[in-house]
C-alpha positions, 0 to 999 in steps of 0.5 A: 531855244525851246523848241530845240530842247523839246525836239531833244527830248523827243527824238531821245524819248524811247517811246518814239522809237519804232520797233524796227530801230530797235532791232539794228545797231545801225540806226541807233547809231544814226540816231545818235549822231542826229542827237549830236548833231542837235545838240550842237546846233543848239549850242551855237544858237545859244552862244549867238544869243549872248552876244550883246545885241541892238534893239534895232538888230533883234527884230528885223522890218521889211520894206512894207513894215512887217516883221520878217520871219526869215530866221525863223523859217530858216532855223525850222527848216534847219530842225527838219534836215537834222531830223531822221527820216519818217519823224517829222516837226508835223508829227511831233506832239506835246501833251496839254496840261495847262491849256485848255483844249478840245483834244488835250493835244497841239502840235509844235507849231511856232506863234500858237500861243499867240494866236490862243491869246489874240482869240482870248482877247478877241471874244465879246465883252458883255457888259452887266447892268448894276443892280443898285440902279434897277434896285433904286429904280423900282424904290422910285415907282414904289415911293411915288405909287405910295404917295399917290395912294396916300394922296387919294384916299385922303381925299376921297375921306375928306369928302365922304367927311364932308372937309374937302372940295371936289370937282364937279361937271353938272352936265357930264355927272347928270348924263353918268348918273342917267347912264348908270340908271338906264344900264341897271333897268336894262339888266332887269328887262334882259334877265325877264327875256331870258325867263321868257325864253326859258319858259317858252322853251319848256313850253315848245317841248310840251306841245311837241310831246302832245303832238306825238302823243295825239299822233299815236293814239289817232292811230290807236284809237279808230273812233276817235282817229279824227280828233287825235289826228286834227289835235295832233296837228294843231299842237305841232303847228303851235310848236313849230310858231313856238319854235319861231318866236323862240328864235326871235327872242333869242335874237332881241337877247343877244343884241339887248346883252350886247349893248349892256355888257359890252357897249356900256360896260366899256363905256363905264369902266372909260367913267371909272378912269375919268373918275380916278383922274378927277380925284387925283386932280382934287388931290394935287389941288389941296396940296396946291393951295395948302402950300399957297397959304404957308410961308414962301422960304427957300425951302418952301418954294421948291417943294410950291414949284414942283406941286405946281408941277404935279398939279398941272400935270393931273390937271391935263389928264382930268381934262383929257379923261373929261373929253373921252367921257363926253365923246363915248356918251355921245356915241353910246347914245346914238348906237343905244337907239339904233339897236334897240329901236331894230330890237324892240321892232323885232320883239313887238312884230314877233310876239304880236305874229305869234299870238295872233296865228299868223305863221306868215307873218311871224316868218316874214318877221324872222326874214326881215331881221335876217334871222336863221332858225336851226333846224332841230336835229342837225348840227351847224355846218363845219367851216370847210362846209361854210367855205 
């Protein structure tokens, strides 16, 4: 019925009329008759849906259980016949207003609407999270973070003070305490090497300049050409061995740096977590055992099981930090005498080649290590080169 009423309206709307139409009366005529027309095929649907009728009758089912849409085809197929010529249902277009649309504009078509509300219904659910949970989530890590903070640093006070006990593994403690005294005397000796080489350097480049310096004047000064000249050679054979022990030292540098910054230190910070864990397990223990020595009441005994809990909890993480520490000493020891004794060989067998002028020897010494001089003046070789 209201699709017949909005074909009404449009075939009598003015503007649909081409200006051909308007010039003969003849077509406003068949215009007219085609209204009526209309108009009483509208009138008979109106009157056919007044009739009193089932529920069963309003819908009919096929075979296959489908609705039947027959009627429907039908009273379309009625509509195009009682349409003129050159206006078609196709063609016919009704301005959006409530609807959203890509172009503001739908034909009328039969089951549209459905089909924008099935798509409606059809899209994704999202579904949001609650913040009060997130929210008391992270008040949970806070208390707990708070209260393990607490714990702590009112033990590590009580032992400075003296009131509390702490545990202690004689053995592995001796083996930290050694660590840590070893690692400050190797700092010592690596920052002496590093003035060493400093010290050689600037040295190496004095006696390159008074090997040029004597190489000019032999060749300025003819009456003492020889002197200048033999002079001129010795300083830069010194250099040249200078230049040698130089990378020597700085090879013992890099591989004594390795073992205190590197191998050590992350051995050090492994003791550091070792620690951490046996304070909160000294923590959890006196909580333990002041709540063993109060009154066992219903409201007691929870807060005893769950400090049984937390104790038993930090003591498995002590002993797995106890073990971790004693197996990287174990390793640390046995790589610290690796390194340094290949170290403190290069260094003694350099030094020795050096001051004794012995320049096969000091280079045979470099070979030995693998070490490679760089040649002054060039630059190290690109990656496509190296490739």
């Amino acid at each position: 019925m209201q699709q017949c009423l909005l074909l009404k309206r449009v075939i009598l709307t003015p503007r649909y009329l081409c200006p051909a139409t308007l010039d003969t009366g003849h077509h406003l005529l068949a215009l007219d008759s085609h209204a009526k027309k209309i108009t009483l095929r509208w009138q008979e649907l109106t009157m056919a849906q007044d009739f009193p009728r089932g529920t069963a009758a309003e819908i009919s089912v096929t075979s296959n259980g489908e609705i039947n849409d027959n009627s429907e085809n039908g009273y379309n197929m009625d509509l195009k016949r009682s349409i003129p010529a050159g206006l078609g249902l196709s063609q016919t277009q009704i301005t959006s207003h409530g609807v959203e649309s890509k172009e503001g504009v739908f034909e009328a078509s039969p089951f549209q609407a459905d089909r924008q509300v099935a798509q409606q219904i059809s899209g994704p659910v999202v579904l949001s999270e609650d913040p009060r949970s997130t929210a008391v989530e992270k008040f949970e890590l806070v208390r707990r973070w708070s209260l393990n903070t607490y714990k702590c640093t009112r033990q590590i006070l009580s032992e400075k003070l003296g009131r509390g006990s702490r545990t202690v593994d004689l053995e592995l403690e001796a083996q930290i305490e050694i660590l840590r005294d070893n690692k400050k005397k190797y700092e010592q000796v690596l920052k002496l090497a590093q003035t060493l080489s400093t010290q050689l350097y600037q040295m190496v480049q004095t006696q390159r300049q008074m090997g040029d310096a004597f190489a000019d004047l032999s060749l300025k000064s003819l009456e003492l050409h020889e002197e200048f000249g033999y002079n001129a050679e010795t300083q830069k054979l010194i250099a040249k061995n200078g230049e040698t022990l130089l990378g020597a030292i700085n090879f013992f540098i890099s591989g004594v740096n390795t073992l205190v910054n590197k191998t050590i230190e992350d051995t050090l910070v492994t003791v550091k977590q070792y620690e951490s864990a046996r304070i909160e397990y000294d923590a959890y223990r006196t909580d333990l055992e002041e709540l063993n020595l109060g009154p066992r009441d219903a409201n007691t005994l929870p807060k005893i099981e769950q400090s049984q809990q937390l104790f038993q909890a930090h003591k498995e993480k002590y002993d797995k930090m106890r073990g971790d520490v004693s197996v990287k000493l174990k390793f640390l020891e046995e790589n610290k005498v690796k390194v340094l004794h290949n170290q403190l060989v290069l260094f003694h067998n350099a030094i020795a080649a050096y001051f004794a002028g012995n320049q096969k020897q000091l280079e045979q010494t470099l070979k030995t290590f693998h070490i490679k001089l760089k040649t002054p003046g060039v630059d190290a070789p690109s990656w496509l080169e190296e490739q």
